[in-house]
C-alpha positions as CSV (number, residue, x, y, z in Angstrom):
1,X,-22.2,-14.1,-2.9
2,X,-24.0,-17.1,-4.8
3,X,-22.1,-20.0,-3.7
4,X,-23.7,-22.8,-2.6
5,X,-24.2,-23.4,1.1
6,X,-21.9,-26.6,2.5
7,X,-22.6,-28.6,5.4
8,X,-20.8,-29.8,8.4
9,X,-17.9,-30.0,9.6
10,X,-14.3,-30.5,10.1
11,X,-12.6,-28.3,13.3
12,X,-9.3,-29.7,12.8
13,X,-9.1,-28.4,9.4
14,X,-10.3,-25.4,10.7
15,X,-7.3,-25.1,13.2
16,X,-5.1,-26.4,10.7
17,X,-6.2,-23.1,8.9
18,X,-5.2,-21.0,11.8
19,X,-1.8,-22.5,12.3
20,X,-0.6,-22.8,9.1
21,X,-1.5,-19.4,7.4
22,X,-0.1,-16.0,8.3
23,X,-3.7,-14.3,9.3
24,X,-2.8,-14.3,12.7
25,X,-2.1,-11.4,13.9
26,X,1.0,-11.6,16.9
27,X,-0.2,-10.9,20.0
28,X,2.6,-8.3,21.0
29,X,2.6,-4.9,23.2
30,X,-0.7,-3.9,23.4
31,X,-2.4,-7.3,24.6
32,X,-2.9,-5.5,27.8
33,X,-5.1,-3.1,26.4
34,X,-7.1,-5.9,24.7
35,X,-10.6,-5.5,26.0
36,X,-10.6,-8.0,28.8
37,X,-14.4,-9.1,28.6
38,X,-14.1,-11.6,25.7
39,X,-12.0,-13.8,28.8
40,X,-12.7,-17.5,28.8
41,X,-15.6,-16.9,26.2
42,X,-18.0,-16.1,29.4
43,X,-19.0,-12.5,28.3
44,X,-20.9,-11.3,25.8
45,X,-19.6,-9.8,22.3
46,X,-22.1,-7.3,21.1
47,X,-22.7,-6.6,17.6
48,X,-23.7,-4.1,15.4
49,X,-24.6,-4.2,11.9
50,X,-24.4,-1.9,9.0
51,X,-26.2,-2.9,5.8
52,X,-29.1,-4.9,6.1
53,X,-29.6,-6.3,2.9
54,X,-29.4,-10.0,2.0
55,X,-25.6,-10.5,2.7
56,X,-25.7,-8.7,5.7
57,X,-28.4,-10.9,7.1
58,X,-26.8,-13.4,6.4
59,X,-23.6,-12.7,7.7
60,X,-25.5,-11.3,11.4
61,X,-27.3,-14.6,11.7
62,X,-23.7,-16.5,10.8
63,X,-22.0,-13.9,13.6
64,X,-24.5,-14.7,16.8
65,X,-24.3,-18.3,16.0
66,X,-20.9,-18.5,15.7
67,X,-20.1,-19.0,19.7
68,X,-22.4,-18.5,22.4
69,X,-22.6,-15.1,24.6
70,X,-22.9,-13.2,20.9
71,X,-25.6,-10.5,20.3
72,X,-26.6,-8.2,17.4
73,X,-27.8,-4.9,19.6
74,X,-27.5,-2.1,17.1
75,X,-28.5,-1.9,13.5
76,X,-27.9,0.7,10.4
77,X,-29.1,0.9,6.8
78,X,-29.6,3.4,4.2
79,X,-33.2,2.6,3.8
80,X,-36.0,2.2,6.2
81,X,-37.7,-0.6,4.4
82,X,-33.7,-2.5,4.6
83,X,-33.7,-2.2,8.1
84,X,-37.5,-3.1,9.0
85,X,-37.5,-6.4,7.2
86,X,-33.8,-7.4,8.7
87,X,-35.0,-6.8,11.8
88,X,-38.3,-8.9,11.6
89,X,-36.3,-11.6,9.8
90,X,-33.5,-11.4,12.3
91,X,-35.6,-11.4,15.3
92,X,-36.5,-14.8,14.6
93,X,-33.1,-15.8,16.6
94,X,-34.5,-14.7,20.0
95,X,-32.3,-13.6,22.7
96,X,-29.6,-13.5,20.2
97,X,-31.0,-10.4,18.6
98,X,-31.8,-7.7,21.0
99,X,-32.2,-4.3,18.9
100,X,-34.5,-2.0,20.6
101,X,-36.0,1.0,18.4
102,X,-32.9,3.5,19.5
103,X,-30.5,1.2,18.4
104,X,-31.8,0.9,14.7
105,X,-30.7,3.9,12.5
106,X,-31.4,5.2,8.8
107,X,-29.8,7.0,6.4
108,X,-26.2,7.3,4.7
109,X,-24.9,8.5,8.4
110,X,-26.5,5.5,10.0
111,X,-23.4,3.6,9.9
112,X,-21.7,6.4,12.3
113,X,-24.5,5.8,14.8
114,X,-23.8,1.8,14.8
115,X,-20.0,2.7,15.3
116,X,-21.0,5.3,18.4
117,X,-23.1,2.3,19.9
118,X,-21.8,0.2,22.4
119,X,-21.0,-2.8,19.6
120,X,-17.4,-4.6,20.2
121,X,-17.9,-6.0,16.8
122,X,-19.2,-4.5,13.4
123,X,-20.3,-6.4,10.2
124,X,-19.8,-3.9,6.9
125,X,-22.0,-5.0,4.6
126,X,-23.2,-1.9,2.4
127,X,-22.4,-1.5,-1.0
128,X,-18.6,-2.2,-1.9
129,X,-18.6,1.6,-2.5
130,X,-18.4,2.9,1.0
131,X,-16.2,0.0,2.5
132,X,-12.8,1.9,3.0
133,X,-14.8,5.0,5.3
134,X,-16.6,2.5,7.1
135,X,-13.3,0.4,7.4
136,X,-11.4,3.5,8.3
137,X,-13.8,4.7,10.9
138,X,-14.5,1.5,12.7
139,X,-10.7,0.9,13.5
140,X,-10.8,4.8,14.8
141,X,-13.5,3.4,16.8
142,X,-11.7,0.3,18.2
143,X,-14.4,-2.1,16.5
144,X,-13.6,-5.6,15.7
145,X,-14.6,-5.8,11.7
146,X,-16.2,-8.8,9.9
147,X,-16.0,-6.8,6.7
148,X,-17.5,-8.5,3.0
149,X,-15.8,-8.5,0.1
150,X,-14.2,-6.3,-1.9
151,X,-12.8,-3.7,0.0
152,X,-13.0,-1.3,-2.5
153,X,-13.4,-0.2,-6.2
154,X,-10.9,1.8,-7.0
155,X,-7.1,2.6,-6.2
156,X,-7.8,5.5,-4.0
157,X,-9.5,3.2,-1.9
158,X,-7.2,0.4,-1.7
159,X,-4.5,3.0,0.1
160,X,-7.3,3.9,2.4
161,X,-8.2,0.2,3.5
162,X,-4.0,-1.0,3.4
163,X,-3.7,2.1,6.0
164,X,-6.4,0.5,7.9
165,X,-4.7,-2.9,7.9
166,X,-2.0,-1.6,9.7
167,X,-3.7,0.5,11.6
168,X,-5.9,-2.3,12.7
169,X,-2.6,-4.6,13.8
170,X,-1.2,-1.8,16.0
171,X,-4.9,-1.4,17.7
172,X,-5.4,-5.9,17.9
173,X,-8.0,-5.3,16.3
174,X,-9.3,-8.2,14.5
175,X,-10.7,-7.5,10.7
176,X,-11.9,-11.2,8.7
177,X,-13.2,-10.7,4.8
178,X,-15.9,-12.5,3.1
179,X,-12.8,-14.4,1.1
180,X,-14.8,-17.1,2.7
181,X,-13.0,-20.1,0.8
182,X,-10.0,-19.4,2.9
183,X,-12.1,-20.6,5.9
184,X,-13.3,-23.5,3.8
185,X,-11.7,-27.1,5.1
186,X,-11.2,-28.6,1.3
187,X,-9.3,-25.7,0.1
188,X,-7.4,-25.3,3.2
189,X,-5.9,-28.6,2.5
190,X,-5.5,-28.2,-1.1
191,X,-3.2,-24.8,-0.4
192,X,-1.3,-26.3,2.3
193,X,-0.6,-29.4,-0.6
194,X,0.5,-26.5,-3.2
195,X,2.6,-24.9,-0.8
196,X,4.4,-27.8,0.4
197,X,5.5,-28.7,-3.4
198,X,2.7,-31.5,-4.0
199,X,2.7,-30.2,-7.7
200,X,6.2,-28.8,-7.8
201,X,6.5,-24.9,-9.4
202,X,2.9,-22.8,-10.5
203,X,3.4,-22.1,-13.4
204,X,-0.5,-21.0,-14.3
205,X,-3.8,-21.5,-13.8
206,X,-7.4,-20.1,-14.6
207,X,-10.6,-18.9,-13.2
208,X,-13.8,-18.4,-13.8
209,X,-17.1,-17.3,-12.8
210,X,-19.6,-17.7,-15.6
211,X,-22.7,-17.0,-14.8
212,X,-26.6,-15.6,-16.1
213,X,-28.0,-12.6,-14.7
214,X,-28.6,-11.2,-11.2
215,X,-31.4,-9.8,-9.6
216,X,-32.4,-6.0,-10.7
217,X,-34.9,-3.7,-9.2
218,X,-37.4,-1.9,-11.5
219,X,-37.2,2.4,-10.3
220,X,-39.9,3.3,-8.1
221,X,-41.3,7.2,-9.2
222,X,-39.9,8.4,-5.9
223,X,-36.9,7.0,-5.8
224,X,-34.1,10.0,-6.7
225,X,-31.0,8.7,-9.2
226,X,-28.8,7.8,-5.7
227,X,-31.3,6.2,-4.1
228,X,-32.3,4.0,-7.7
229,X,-28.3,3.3,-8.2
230,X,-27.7,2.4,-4.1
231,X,-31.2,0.2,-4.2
232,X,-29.7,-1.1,-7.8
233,X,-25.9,-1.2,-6.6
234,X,-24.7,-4.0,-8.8
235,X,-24.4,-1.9,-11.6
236,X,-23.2,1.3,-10.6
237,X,-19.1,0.9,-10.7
238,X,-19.1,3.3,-7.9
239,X,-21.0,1.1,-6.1
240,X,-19.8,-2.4,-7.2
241,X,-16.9,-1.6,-9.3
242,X,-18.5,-4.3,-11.7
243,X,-18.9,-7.7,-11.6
244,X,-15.3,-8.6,-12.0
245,X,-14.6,-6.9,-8.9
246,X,-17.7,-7.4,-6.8
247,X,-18.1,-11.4,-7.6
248,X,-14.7,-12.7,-9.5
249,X,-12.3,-11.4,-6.4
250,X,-13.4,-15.1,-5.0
251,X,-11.7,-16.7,-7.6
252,X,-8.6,-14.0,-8.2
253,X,-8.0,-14.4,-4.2
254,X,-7.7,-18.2,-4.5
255,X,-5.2,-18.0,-7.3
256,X,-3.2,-15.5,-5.2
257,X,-3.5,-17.4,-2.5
258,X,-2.0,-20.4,-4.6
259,X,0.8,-18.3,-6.1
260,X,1.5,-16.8,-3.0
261,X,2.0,-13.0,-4.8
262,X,-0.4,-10.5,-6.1
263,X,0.0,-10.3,-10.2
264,X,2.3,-7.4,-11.6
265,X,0.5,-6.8,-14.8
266,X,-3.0,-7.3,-16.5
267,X,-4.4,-7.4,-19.9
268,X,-8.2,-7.8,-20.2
269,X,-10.6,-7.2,-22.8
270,X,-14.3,-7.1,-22.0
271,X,-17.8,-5.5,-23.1
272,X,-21.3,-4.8,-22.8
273,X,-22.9,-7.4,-25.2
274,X,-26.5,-8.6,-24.0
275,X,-27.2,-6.6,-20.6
276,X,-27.7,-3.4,-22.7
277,X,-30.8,-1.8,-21.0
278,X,-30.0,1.6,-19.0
279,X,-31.8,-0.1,-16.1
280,X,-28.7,-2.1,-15.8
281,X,-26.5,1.0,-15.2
282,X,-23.1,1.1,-17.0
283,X,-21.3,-2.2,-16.1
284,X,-20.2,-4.7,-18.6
285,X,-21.5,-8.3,-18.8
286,X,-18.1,-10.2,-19.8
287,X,-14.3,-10.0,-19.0
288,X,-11.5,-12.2,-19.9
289,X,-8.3,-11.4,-18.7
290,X,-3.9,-12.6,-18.8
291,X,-2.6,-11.9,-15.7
292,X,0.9,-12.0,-15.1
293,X,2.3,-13.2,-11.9
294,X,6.4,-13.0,-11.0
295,X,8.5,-15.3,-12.5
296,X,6.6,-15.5,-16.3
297,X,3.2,-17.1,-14.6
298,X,0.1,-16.6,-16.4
299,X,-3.4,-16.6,-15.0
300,X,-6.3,-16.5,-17.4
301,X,-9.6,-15.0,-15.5
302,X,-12.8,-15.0,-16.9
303,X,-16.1,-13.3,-16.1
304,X,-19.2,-13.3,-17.5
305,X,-23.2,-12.9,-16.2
306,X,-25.3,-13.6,-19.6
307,X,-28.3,-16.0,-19.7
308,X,-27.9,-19.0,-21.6
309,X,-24.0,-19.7,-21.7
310,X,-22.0,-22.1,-20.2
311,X,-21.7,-21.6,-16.3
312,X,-18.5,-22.4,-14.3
313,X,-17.6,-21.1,-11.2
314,X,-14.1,-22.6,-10.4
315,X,-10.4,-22.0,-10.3
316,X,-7.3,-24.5,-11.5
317,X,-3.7,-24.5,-10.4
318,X,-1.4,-25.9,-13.0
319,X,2.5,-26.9,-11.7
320,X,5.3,-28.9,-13.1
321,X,4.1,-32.1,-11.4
322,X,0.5,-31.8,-11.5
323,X,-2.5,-29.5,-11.0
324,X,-5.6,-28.8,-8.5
325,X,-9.0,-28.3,-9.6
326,X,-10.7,-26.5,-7.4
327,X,-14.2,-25.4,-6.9
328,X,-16.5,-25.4,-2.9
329,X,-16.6,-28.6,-2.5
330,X,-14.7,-30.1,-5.1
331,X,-11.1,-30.5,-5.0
332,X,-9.1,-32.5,-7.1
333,X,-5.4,-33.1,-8.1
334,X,-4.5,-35.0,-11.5
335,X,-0.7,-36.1,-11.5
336,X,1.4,-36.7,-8.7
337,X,-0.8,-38.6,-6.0
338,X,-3.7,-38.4,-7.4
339,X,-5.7,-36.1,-3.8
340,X,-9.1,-36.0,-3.9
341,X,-11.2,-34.4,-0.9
342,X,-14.0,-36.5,0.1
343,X,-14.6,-35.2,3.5
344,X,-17.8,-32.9,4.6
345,X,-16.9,-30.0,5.6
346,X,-18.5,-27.0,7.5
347,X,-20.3,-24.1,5.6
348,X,-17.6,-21.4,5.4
349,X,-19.8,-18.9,5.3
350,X,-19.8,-20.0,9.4
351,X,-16.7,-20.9,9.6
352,X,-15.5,-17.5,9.1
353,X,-17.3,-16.3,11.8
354,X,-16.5,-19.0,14.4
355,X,-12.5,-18.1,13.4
356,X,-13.4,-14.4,13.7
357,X,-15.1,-14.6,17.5
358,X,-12.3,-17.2,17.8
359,X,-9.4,-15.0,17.4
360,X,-11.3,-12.5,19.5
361,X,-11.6,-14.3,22.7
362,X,-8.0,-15.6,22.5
363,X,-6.2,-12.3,22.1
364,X,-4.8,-13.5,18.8
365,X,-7.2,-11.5,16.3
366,X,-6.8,-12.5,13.4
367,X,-6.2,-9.6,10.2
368,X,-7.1,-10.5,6.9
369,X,-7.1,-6.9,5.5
370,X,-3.9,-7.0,3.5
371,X,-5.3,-10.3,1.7
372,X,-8.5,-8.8,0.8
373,X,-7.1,-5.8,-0.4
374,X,-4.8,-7.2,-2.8
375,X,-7.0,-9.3,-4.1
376,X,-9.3,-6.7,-4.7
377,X,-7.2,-4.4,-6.6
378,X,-6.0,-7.6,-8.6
379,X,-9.6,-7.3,-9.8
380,X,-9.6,-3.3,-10.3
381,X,-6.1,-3.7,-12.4
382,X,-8.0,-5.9,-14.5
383,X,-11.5,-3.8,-14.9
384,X,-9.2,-0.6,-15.6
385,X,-7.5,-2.7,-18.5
386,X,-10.7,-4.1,-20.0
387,X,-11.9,-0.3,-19.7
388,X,-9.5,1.5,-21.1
389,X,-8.0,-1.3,-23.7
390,X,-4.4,-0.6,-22.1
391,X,-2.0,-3.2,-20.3
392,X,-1.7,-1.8,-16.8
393,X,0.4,-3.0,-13.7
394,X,0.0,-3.2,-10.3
395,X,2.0,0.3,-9.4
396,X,-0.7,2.1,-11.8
397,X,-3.9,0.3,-10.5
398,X,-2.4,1.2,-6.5
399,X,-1.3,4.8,-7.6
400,X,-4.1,5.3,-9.7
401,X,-5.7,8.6,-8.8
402,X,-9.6,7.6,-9.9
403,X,-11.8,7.9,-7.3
404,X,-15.4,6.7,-7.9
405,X,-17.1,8.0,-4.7
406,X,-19.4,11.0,-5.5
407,X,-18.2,14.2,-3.9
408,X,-21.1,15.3,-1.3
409,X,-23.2,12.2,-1.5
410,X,-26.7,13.2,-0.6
411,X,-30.3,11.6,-2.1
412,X,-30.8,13.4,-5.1
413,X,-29.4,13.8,-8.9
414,X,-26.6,11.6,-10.0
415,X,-26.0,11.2,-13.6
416,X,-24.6,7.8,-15.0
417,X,-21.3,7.9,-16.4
418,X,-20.9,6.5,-20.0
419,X,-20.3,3.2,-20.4
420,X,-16.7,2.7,-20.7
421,X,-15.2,2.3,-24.4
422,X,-11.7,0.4,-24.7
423,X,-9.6,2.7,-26.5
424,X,-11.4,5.2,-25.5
425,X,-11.4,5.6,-22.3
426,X,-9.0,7.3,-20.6
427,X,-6.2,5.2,-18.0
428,X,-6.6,7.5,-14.6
């Protein structure tokens, strides 16, 4: 969510991308029920967006320029302040935005009104929290998805969201994450170079995102404990499922990527050292985690958000002939030939949505669902292990029967659970 925007382009790394990895969906049975209006690019692709807070601005602005003949026409928040300001920012894109007041709703149902508009396309952009019900009911809807990352915070959500995923290829339906390094030209070419045995066998690597503090949002008298954690939702594990989750699944998804397998095991520690006030819910600040991949590969993953500490947001790929260092924009391998990347390359946080609108108008959607997921719950494992103290593996985190979600959400009471003692804390 903080990475630095990048600047023009490269389309035939781009295409590259959509040849060489397996997101694209095959275009099998059901093409012929493929809605038929996206033809030749000549029609327009309505869409609706759910969440109107800075990422999902961002990400509506990055949809309607993305091809021509795209418009955002409907419009759902929790708040009505969220969706005022979005839609006065927004409408700064003229006839690309076209929301009238009956196609802008409010309130934890609003998304359900988006998905009952006429939208072909939906951008999920709420609170991590709620991502596997809106996944789940904008595939019942037959909505194309540009969803942001994670897709979940807990295990119970992770079997929703894989569900969806196939549910989503038998429907060609296409569903791209905000995992937007995988649309990003330099590491594009750095993966295909792994792959193809530039530096022979992975045998480990690391990752990090060090950072200081994010924004936080002193509590209003009027504001009820839901509405403070949802207006607040970086540190609220129900919302976010912490840091490690809601921010380090970048770097985790690249090293997957790399490896090519999700990790079978983790064993983190992690705490709640500086970022002690209750106005910060019950998150921790740092994590440092061994991950263990197939095969006796080790990843060490670190994640940290405390003022006045050494920042690094970056991932490495050690193999038996060499290594890639990798960060947006920055990609370099030591050993071997010696690769550098010194070509510009097109913000990704575009390029995702030209390959999403892309894969739409050719009938090839593309389904990135699986990825995200995994990636996700390699993140969860992790945050259960630092939590509880224990090593888990992959079958507990994707068994696991915690689920975070309040039962009955509705504006009003919520207390904040205590913040997790390693140890302590039970493994669910």
């Amino acid at each position: 969510m903080t990475d630095p925007k990048r600047q023009v382009t490269n389309d035939s790394s781009r295409r590259s991308f959509l040849a060489t990895t397996g997101g694209v969906a095959a275009f099998g049975a059901l093409a012929g029920s493929l809605p038929t209006a996206y033809a030749a690019g000549s029609d327009v692709i309505k869409v609706g967006l759910i969440g109107c807070g800075g990422r999902g601005r961002g990400a509506a602005e990055q949809c309607v320029n993305a091809s021509s003949n795209v418009r955002l026409v409907a419009m759902g928040d929790a708040f009505a302040d969220n969706l005022a300001s979005a839609h006065e920012s927004l409408s700064n894109l003229g006839d690309r935005v076209a929301v009238p007041a009956d196609r802008r709703f409010v309130g934890l149902d609003a998304y359900k009104h988006v998905l009952e508009s006429d939208v072909d396309l939906v951008i999920l952009a709420t609170p991590p929290g709620f991502r596997p019900d809106h996944l789940e009911s904008a595939i019942n809807a037959g909505k194309h998805v540009f969803t942001e990352k994670p897709v979940a915070v807990d295990g119970t959500g992770i079997r929703k969201v894989l569900k969806v995923a196939e549910e989503a290829k038998k429907k060609n339906l296409a569903v791209v994450a905000g995992t937007q390094r995988r649309h990003q030209a330099g590491y594009i070419e750095a993966m295909k170079r792994i792959h193809e045995g530039e530096i022979g066998d992975v045998v480990s690597g690391r990752c990090y995102w060090n950072q200081g503090p994010l924004w936080n949002k002193p509590r209003q008298a009027s504001w009820t404990d839901v509405e403070w954690q949802m207006r607040n939702w970086l540190y609220f594990t129900w919302l976010s499922g912490d840091h490690i989750v809601e921010q380090h699944v970048h770097n985790l998804d690249v090293l997957n990527w790399a490896i090519g397998s999700h990790p079978l095991r983790a064993v983190s520690l992690g705490g709640r050292q500086v970022r002690t006030d209750p106005a910060y819910g019950h998150i921790f600040d740092h994590f440092a985690t061994d991950l263990e991949y197939a095969n006796d590969v080790h990843v060490l993953s670190f994640a940290r958000q405390i003022e006045g500490c050494e920042n690094n947001v970056s991932e490495a790929v050690v193999g038996t002939k060499g290594s890639y260092n990798l960060q947006p924009g920055q990609y370099k391998m030591t050993g071997g030939t010696k690769f550098r990347w010194r070509d510009k390359e097109r913000n990704p946080y575009e390029q995702e949505h030209i390959d999403l609108i892309e894969s739409i108008r050719s009938g090839k959607p593309l389904n990135e669902l699986k990825t995200v997921a995994e990636s996700t719950l390699t993140a969860i494992m992790s945050r259960m292990s630092a939590y509880t103290g224990k090593a888990v593996t992959w079958e507990q985190a994707l068994e696991s029967k915690l689920d975070l979600k309040p039962k009955d959400l509705a504006f009003g009471p919520l207390e904040v659970p205590p913040v997790a003692m390693p140890g302590i804390t039970e493994l669910i």
